[in-house]
C-alpha positions as CSV (number, residue, x, y, z in Angstrom):
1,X,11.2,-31.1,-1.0
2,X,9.7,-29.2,-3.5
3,X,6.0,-31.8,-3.1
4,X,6.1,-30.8,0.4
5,X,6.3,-26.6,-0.7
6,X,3.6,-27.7,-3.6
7,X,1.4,-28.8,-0.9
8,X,2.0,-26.6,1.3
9,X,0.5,-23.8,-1.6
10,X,-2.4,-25.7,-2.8
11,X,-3.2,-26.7,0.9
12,X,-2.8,-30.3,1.2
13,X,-1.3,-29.9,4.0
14,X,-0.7,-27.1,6.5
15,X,1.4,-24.1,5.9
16,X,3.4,-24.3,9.0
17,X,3.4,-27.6,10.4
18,X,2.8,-29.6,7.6
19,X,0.1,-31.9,8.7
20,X,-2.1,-33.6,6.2
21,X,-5.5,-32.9,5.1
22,X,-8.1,-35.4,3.8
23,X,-8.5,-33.1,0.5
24,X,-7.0,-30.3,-0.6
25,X,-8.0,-26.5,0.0
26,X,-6.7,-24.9,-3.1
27,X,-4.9,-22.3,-1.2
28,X,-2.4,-21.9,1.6
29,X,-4.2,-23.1,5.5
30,X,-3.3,-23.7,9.1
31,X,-4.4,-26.5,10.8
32,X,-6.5,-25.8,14.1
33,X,-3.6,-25.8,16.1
34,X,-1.1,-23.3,13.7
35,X,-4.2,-21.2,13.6
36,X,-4.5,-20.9,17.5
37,X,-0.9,-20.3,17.7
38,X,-0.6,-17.7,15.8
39,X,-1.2,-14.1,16.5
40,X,-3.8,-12.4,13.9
41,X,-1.2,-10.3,12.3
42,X,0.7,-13.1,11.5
43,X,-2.0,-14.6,10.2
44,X,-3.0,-11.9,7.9
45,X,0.7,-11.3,6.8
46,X,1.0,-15.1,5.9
47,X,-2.1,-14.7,3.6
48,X,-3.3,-18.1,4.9
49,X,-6.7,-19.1,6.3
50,X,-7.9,-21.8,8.9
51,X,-8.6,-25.0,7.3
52,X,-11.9,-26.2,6.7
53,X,-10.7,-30.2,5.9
54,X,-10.3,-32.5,8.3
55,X,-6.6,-33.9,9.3
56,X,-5.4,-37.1,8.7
């Protein structure tokens, strides 16, 4: 469990869903869809930021 919450950090893979990324952010992302989901002050209070990586 903990590789899943290490990715998750170093944005691997997304913060809320946990879908995969083809390279790592090096912060804490949403995937497209976590990102449209989710109002903006959730967003901001998450700290997170839409991925820029595509997902595998």
């Amino acid at each position: 469990m903990a590789e899943i919450a290490n990715d998750m950090v170093s944005g691997a893979c997304c913060s809320q869903c946990g879908v995969y990324f083809a390279k790592a952010h090096g912060y804490p992302v949403l995937c497209a869809a976590c990102w449209a989901d989710a109002p903006t002050a959730d967003r901001a209070a998450m700290g997170v930021q839409l991925a820029r990586e595509p997902e595998l």
